[in-house]
Biopython code that builds the backbone (N, CA, C, O; Angstrom):
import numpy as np
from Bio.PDB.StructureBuilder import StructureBuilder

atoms = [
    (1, "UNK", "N", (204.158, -100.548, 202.570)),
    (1, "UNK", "CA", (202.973, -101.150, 201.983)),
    (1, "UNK", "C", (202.412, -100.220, 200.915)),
    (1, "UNK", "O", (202.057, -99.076, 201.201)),
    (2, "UNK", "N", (202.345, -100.650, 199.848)),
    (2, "UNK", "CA", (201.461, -99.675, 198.575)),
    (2, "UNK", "C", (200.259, -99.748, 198.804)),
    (2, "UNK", "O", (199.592, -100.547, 199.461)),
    (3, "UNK", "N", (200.034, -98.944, 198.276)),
    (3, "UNK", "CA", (198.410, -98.228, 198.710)),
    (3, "UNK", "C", (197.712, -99.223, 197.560)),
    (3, "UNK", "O", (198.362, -99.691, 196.625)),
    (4, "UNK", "N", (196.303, -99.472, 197.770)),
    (4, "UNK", "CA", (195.340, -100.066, 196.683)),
    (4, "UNK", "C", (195.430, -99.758, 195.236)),
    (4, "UNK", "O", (195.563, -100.579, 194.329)),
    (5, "UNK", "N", (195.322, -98.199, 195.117)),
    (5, "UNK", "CA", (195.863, -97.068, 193.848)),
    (5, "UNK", "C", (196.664, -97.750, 193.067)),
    (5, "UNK", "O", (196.482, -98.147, 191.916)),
    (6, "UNK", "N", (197.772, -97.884, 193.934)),
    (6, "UNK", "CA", (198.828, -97.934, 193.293)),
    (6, "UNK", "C", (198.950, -99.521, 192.986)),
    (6, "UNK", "O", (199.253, -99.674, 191.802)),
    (7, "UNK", "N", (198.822, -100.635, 193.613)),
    (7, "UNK", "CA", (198.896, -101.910, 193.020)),
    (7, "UNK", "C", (197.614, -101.984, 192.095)),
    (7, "UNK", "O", (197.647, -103.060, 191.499)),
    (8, "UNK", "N", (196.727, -101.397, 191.824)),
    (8, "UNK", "CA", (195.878, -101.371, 190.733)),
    (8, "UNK", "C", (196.610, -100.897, 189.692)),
    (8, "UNK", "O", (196.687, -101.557, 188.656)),
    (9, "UNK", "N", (197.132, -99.900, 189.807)),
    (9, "UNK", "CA", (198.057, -99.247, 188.819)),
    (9, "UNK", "C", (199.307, -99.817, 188.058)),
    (9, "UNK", "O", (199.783, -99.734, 186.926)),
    (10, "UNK", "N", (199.572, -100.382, 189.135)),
    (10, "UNK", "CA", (200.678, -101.490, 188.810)),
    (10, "UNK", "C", (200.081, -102.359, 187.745)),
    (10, "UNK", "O", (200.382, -102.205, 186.561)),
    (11, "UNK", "N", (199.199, -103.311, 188.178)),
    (11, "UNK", "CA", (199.055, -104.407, 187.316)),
    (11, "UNK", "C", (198.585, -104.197, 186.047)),
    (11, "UNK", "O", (198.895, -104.770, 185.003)),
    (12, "UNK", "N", (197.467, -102.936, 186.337)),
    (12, "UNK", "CA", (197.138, -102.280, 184.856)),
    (12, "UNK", "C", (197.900, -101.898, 183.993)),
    (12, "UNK", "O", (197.593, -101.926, 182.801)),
    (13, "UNK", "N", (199.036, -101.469, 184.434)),
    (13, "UNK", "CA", (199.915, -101.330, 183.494)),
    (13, "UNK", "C", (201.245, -102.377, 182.656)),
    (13, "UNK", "O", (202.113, -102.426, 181.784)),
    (14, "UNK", "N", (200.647, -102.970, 183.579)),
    (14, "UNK", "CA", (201.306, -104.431, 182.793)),
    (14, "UNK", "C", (201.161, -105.418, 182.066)),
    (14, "UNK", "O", (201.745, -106.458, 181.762)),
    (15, "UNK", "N", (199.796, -104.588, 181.747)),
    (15, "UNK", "CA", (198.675, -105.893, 180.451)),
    (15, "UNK", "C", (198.910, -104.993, 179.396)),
    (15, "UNK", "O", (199.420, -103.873, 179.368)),
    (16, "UNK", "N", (198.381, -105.795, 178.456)),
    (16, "UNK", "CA", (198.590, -105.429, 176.739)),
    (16, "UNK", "C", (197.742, -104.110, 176.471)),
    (16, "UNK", "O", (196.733, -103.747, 177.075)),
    (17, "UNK", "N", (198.474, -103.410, 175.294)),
    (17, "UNK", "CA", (197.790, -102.481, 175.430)),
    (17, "UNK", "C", (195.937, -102.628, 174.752)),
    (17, "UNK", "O", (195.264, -101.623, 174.981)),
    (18, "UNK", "N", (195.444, -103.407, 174.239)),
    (18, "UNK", "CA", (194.393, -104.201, 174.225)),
    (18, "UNK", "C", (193.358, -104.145, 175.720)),
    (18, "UNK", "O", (192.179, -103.854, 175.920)),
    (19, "UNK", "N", (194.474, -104.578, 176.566)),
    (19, "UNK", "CA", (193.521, -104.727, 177.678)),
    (19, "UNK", "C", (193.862, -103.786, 178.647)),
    (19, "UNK", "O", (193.446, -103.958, 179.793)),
    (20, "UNK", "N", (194.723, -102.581, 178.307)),
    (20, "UNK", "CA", (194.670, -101.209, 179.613)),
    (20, "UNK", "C", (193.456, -100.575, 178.454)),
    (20, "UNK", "O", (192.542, -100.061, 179.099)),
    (21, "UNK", "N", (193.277, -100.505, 177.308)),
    (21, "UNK", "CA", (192.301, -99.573, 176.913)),
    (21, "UNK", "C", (190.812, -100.138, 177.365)),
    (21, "UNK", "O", (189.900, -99.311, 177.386)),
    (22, "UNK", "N", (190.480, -101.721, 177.782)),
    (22, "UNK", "CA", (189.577, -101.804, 177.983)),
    (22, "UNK", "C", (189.119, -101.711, 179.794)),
    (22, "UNK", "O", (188.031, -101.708, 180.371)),
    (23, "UNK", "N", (190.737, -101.635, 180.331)),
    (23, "UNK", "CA", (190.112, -101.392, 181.368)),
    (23, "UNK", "C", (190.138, -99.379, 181.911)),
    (23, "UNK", "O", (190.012, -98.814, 182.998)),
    (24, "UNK", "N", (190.367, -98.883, 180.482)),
    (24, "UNK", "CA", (190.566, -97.664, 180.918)),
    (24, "UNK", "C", (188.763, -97.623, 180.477)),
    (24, "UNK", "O", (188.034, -96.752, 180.952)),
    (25, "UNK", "N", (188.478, -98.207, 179.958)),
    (25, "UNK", "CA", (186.979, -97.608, 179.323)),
    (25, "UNK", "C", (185.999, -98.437, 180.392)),
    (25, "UNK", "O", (184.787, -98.223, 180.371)),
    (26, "UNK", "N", (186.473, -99.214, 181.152)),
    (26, "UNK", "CA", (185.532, -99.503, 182.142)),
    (26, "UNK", "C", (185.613, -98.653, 183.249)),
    (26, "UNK", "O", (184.590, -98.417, 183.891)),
    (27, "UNK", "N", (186.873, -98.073, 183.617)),
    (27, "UNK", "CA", (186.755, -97.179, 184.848)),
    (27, "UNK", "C", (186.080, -95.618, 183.903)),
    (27, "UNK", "O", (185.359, -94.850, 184.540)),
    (28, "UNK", "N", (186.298, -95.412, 182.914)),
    (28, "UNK", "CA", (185.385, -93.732, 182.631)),
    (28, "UNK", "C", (183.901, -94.432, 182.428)),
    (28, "UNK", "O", (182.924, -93.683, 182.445)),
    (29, "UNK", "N", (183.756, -95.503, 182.282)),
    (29, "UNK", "CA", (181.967, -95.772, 182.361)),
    (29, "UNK", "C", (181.506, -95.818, 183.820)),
    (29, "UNK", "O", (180.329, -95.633, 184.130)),
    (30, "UNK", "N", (182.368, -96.042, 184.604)),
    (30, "UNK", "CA", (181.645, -96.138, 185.678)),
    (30, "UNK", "C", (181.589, -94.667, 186.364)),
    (30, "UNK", "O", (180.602, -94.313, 187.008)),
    (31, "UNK", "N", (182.961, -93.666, 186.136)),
    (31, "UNK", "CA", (182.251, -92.158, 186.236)),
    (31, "UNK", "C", (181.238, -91.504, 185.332)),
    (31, "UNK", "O", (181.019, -90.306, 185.509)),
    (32, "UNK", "N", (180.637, -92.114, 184.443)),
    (32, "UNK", "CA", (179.632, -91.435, 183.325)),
    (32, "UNK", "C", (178.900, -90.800, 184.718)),
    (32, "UNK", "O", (178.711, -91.239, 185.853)),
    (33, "UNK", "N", (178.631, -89.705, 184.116)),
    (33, "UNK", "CA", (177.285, -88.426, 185.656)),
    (33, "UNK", "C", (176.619, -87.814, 183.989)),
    (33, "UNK", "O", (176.353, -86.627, 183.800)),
    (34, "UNK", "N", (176.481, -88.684, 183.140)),
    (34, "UNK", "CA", (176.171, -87.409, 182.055)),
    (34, "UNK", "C", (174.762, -88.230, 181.798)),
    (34, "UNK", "O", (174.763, -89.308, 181.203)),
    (35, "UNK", "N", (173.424, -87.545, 182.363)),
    (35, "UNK", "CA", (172.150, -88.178, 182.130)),
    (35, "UNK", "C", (171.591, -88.200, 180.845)),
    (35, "UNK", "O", (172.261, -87.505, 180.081)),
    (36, "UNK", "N", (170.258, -88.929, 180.107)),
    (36, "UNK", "CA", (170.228, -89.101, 179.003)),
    (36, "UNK", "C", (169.742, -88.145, 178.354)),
    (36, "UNK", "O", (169.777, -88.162, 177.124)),
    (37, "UNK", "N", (169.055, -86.865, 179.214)),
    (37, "UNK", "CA", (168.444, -85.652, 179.005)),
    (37, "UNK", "C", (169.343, -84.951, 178.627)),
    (37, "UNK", "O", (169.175, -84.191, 177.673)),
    (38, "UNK", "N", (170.434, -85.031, 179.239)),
    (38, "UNK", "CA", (171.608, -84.104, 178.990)),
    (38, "UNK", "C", (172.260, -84.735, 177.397)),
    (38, "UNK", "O", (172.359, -83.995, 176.419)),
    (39, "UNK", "N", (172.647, -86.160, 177.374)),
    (39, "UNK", "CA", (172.656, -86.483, 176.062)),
    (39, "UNK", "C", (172.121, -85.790, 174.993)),
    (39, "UNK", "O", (172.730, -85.174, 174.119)),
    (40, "UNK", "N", (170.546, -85.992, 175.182)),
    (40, "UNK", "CA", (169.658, -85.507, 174.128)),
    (40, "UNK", "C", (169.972, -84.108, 173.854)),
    (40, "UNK", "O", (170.122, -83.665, 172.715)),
    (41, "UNK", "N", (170.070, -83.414, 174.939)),
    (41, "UNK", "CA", (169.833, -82.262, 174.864)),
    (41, "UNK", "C", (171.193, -81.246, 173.996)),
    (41, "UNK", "O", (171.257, -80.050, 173.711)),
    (42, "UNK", "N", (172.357, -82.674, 173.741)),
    (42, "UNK", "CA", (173.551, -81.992, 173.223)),
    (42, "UNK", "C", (173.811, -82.465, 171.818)),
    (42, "UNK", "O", (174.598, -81.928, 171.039)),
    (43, "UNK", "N", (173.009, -83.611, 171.552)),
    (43, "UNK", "CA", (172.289, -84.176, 170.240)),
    (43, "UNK", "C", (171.572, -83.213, 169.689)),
    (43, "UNK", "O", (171.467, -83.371, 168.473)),
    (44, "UNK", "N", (170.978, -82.176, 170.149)),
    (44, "UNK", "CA", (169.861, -81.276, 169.433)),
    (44, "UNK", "C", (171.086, -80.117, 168.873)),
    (44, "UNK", "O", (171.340, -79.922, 167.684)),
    (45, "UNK", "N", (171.637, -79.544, 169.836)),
    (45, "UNK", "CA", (172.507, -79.110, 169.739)),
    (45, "UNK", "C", (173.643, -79.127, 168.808)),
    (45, "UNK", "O", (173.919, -78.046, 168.287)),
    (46, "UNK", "N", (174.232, -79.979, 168.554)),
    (46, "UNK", "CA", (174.843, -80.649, 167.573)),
    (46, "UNK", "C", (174.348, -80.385, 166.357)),
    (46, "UNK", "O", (174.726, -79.575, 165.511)),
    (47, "UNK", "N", (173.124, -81.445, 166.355)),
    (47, "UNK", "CA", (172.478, -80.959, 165.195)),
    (47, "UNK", "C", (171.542, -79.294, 164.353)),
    (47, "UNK", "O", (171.014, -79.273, 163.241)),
    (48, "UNK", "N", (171.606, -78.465, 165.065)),
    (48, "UNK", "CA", (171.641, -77.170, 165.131)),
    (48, "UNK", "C", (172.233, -76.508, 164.163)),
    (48, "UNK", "O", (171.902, -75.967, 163.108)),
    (49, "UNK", "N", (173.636, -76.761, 165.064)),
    (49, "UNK", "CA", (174.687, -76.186, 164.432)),
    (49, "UNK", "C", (175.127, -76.677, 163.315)),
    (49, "UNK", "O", (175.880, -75.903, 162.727)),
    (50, "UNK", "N", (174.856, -78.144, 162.553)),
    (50, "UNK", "CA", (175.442, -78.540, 161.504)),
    (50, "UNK", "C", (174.562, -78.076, 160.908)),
    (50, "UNK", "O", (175.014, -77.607, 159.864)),
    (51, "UNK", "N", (173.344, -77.914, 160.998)),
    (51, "UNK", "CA", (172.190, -77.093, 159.892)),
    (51, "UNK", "C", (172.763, -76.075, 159.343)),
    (51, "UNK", "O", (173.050, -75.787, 158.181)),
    (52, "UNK", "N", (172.937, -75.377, 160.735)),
    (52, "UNK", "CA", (173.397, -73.399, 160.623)),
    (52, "UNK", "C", (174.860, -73.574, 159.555)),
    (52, "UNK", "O", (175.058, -72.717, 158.694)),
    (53, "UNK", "N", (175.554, -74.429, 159.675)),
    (53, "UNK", "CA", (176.621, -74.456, 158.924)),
    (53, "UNK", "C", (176.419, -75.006, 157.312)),
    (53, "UNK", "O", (176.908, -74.495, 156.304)),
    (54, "UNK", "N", (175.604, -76.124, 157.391)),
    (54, "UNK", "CA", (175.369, -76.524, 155.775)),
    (54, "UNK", "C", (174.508, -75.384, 155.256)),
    (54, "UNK", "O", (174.483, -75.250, 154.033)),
    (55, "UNK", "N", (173.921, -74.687, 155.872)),
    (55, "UNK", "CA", (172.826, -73.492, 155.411)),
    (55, "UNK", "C", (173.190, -72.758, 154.890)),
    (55, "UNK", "O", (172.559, -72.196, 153.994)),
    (56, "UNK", "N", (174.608, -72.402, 155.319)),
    (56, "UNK", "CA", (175.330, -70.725, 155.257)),
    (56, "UNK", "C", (174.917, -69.794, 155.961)),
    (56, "UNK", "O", (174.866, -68.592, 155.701)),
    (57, "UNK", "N", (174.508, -70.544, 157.192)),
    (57, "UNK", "CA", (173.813, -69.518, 158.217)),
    (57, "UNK", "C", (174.678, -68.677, 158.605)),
    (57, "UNK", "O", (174.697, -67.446, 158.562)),
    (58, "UNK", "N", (175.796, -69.857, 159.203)),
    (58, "UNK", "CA", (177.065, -69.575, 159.776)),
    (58, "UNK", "C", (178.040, -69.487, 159.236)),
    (58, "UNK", "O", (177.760, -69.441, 158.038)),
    (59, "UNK", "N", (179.363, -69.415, 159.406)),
    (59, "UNK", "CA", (180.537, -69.811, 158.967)),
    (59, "UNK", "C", (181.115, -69.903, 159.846)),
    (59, "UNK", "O", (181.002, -69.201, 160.850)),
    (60, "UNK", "N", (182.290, -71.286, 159.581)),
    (60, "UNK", "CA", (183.431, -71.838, 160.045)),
    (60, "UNK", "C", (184.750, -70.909, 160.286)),
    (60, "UNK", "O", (185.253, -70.158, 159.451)),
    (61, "UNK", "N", (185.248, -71.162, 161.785)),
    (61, "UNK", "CA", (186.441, -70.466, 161.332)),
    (61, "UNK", "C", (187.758, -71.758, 161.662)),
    (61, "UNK", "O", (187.416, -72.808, 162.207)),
    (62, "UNK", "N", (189.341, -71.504, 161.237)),
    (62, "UNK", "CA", (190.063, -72.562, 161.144)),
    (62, "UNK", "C", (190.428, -72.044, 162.720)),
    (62, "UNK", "O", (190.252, -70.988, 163.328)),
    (63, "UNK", "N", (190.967, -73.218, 163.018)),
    (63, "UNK", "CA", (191.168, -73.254, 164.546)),
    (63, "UNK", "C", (192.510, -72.392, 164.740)),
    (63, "UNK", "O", (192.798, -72.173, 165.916)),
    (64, "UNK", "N", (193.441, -71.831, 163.692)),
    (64, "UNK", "CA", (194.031, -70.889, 163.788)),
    (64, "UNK", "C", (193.339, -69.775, 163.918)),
    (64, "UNK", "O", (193.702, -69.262, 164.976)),
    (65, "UNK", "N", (192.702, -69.263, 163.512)),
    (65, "UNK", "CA", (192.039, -67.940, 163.816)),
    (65, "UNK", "C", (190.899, -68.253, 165.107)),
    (65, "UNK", "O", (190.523, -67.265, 165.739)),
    (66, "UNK", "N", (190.596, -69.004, 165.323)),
    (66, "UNK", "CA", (190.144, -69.218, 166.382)),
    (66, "UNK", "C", (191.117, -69.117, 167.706)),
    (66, "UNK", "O", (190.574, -68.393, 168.540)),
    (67, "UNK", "N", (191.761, -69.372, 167.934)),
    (67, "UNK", "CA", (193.028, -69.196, 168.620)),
    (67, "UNK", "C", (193.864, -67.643, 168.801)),
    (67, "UNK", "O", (194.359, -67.117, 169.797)),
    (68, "UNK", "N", (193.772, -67.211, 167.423)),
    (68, "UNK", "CA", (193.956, -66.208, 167.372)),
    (68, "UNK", "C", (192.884, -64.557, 167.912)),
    (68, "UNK", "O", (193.073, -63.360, 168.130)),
    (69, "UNK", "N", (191.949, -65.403, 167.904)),
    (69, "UNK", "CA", (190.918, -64.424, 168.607)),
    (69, "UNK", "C", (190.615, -64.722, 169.846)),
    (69, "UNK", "O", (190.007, -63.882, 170.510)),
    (70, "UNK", "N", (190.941, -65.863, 170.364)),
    (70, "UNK", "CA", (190.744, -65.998, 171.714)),
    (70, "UNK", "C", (192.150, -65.482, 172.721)),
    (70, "UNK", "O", (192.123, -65.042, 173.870)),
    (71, "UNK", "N", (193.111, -65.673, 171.991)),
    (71, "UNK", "CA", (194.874, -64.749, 172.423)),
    (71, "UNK", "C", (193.759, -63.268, 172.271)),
    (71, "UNK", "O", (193.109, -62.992, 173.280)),
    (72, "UNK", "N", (193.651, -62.726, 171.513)),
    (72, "UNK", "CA", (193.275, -61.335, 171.454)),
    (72, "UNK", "C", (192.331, -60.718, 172.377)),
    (72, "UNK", "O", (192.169, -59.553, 172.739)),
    (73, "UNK", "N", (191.743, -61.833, 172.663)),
    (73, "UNK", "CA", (190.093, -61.296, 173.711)),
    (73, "UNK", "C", (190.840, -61.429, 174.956)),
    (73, "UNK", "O", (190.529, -60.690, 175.891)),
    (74, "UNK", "N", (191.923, -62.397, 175.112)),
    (74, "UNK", "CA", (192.295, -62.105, 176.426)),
    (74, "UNK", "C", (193.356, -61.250, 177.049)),
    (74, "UNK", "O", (193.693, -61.260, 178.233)),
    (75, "UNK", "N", (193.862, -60.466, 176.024)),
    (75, "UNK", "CA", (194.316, -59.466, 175.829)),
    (75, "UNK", "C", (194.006, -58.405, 176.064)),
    (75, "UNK", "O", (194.815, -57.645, 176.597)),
    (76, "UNK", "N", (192.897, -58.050, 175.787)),
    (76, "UNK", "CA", (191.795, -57.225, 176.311)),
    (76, "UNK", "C", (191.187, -57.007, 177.596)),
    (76, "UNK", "O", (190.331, -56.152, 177.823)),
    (77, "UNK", "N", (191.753, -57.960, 178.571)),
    (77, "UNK", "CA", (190.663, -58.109, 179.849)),
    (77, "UNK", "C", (191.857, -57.140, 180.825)),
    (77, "UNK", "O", (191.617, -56.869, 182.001)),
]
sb = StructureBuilder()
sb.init_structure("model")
sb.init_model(0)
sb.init_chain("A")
sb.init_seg("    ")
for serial, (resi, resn, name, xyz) in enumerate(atoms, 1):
    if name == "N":
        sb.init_residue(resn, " ", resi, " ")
    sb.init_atom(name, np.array(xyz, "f"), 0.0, 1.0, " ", f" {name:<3s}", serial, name[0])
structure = sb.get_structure()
């Protein structure tokens, strides 16, 4: 006997891909745990940092050197 899982799994995967993306976006809405405070609070955030960056507060680095410094820092430990 297959488990529930798995005949869910089954059939989901046998619809168009049209309708596994909509039922993939109904099962991650129903785990959403992310409150609207927390939203906001990563909206501010966000917007922060695009200031600090159009400002020249900050600077950008390319995700190669980003990578490359995070190989290096852990190198270090």
């Amino acid at each position: 006997m297959k488990s529930p899982v798995e005949e869910v799994v089954r059939k989901a995967l046998a619809l168009d891909e049209q309708d596994r993306a909509e039922v993939a976006a109904r099962l991650l809405d129903s785990l959403e745990s992310v409150e609207a405070d927390e939203e906001d609070a990563w909206a501010v955030e966000i917007e922060r940092r695009a200031t600090e960056l159009e400002s020249g507060a900050v600077q950008g680095v390319s995700w190669e050197e980003f990578q490359g410094r995070l190989l290096h820092s852990r190198r270090g430990r």
